[in-house]
C-alpha positions as CSV (number, residue, x, y, z in Angstrom):
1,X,-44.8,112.2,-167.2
2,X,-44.0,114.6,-164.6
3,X,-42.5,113.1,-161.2
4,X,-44.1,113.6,-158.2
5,X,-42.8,112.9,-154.5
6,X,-44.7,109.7,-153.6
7,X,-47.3,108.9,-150.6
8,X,-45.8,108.8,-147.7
9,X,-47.3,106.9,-144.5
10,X,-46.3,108.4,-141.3
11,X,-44.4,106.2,-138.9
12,X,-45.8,105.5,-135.3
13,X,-43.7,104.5,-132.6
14,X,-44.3,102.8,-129.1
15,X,-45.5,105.3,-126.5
16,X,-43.9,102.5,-123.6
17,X,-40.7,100.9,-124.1
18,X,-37.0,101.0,-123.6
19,X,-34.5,103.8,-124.8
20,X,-33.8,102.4,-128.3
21,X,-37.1,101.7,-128.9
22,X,-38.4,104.8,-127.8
23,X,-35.4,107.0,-129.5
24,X,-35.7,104.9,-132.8
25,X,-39.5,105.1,-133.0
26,X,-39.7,109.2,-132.6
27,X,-36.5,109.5,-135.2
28,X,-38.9,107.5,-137.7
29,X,-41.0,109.5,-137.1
30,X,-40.0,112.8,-138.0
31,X,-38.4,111.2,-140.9
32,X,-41.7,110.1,-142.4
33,X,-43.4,113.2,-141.4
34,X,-40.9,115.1,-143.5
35,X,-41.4,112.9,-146.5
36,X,-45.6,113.2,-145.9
37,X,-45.1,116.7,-146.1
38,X,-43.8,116.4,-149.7
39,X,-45.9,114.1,-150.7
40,X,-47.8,115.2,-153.8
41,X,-45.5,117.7,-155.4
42,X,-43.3,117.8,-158.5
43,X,-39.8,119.2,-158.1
44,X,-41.1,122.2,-158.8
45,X,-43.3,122.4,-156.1
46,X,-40.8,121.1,-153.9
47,X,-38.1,123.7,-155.0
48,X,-40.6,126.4,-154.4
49,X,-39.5,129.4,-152.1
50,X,-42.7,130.3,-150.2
51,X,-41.7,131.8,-147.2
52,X,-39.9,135.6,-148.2
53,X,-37.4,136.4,-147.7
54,X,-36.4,133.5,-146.2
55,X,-34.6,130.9,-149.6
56,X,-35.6,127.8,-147.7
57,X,-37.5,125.1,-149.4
58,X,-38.6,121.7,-149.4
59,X,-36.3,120.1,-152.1
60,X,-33.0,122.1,-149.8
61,X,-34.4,120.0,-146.9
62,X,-34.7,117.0,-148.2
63,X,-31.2,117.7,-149.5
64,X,-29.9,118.8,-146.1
65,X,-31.5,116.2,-144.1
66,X,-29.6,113.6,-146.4
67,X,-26.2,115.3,-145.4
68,X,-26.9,114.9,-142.0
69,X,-27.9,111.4,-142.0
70,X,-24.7,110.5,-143.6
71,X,-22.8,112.9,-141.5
72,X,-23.8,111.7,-138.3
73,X,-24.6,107.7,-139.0
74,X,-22.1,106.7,-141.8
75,X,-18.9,109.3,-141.9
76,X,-19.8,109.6,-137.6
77,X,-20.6,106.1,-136.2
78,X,-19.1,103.9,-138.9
79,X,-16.0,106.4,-139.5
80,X,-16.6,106.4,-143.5
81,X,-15.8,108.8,-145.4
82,X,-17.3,110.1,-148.6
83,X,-16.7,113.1,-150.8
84,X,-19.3,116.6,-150.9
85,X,-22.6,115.4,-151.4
86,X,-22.9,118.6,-152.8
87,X,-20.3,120.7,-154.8
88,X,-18.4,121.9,-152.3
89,X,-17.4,125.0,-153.9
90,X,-20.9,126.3,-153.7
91,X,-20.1,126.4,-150.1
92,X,-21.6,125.2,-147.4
93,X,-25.1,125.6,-147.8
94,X,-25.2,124.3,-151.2
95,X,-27.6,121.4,-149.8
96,X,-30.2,124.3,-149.7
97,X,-29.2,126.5,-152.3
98,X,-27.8,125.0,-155.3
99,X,-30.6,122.8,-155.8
100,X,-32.7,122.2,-159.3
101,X,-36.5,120.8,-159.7
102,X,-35.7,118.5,-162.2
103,X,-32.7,116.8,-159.8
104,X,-35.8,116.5,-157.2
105,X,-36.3,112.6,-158.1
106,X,-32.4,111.8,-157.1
107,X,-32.5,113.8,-153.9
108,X,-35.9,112.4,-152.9
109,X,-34.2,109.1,-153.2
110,X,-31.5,110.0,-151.7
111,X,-32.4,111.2,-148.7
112,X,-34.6,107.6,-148.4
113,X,-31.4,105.6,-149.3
114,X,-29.5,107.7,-146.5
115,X,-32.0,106.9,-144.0
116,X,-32.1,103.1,-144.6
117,X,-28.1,103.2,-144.4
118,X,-28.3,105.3,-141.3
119,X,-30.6,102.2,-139.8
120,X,-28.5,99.9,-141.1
121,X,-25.7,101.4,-139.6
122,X,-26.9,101.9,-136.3
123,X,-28.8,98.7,-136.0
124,X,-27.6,96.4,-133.2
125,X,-24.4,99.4,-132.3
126,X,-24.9,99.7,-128.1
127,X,-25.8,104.0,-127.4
128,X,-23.0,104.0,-125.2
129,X,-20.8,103.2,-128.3
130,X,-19.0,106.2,-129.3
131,X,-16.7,107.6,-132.1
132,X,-15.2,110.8,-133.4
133,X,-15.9,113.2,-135.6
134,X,-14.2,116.0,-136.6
135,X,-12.1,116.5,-133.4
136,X,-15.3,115.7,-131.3
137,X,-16.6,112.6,-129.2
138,X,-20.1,111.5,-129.5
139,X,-22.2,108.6,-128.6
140,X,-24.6,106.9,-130.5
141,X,-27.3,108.7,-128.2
142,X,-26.5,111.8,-128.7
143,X,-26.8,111.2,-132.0
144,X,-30.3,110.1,-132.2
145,X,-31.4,113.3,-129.4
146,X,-29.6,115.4,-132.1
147,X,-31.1,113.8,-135.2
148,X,-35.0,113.7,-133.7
149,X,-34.4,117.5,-133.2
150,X,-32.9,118.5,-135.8
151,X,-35.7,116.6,-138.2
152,X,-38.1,118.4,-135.3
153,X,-37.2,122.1,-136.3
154,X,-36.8,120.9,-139.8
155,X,-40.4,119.5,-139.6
156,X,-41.6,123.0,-138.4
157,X,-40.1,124.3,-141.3
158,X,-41.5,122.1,-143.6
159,X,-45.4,123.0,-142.2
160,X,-44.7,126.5,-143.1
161,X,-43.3,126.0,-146.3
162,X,-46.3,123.8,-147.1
163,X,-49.0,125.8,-146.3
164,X,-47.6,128.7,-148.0
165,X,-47.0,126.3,-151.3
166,X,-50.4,124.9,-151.2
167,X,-53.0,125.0,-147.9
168,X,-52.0,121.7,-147.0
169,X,-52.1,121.7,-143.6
170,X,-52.1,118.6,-141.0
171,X,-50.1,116.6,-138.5
């Protein structure tokens, strides 16, 4: 039987509330929008390059957006550290191009596994906290205004990549 990326439902947030609440909500968000726009397809589908010239995809997304969750919430906030995700000597884009359909499966559940760590992680930790990373300060904030853009411009991406793929089109 042929995998498939599973239904996803998208997340809605609070449109009142606090600053957690209100950065936590839109992060969900854009998480579960990328996962609804990969809902349906095989690992082929989701390897796919749709957009020429351009070798983005929806499986190296996925694989990226993994990266950065760990980056930012589990190497960044809880100082961890953890070898390449990805073979490192495929450089450092190898989250988007050294990527193969039939791996689809584990990076779809990775990238869900990195989120719910990321939560974990984060859950209860004050914004104001902050850490370093690679030389840099950051708070705990700035971490959740980076990561709701970054899945923001990644989203974009993924519309694109989807309607070229298929006509699925949508919020």
């Amino acid at each position: 039987m042929t995998w498939t990326a599973p239904e996803a439902t998208r997340t809605e947030g609070p449109l009142t509330g606090g600053e957690r609440e209100t950065l936590t909500a839109f992060l969900a968000f854009y998480r579960s929008t990328l996962l609804q726009k990969c809902a349906g397809l095989t690992g082929s589908g989701l390897a796919e390059q749709t957009v020429e010239p351009s070798s983005l995809t929806l499986l190296g997304l996925i694989r990226h957006m993994a990266k950065v969750e760990r980056i930012w919430f589990r190497e960044g906030l809880a100082g961890l550290s953890y070898p390449s995700m990805y073979d490192a000597e495929k450089g450092k884009n190898a989250d988007f191009d050294d990527l193969s359909p039939d791996r689809a499966p584990d990076d779809y559940a990775r990238l869900v596994e990195e989120i719910r760590l990321a939560d974990e992680t984060a859950a209860g930790v004050p914004l104001d906290t902050t850490f370093t990373l690679r030389g840099t300060a950051y708070s705990l904030r700035m971490v959740y205004v980076h990561m709701i853009a970054e899945y923001a411009r990644h989203v974009g991406h993924a519309d694109l990549l989807r309607e070229r793929l298929d006509g699925v089109t949508g919020a």
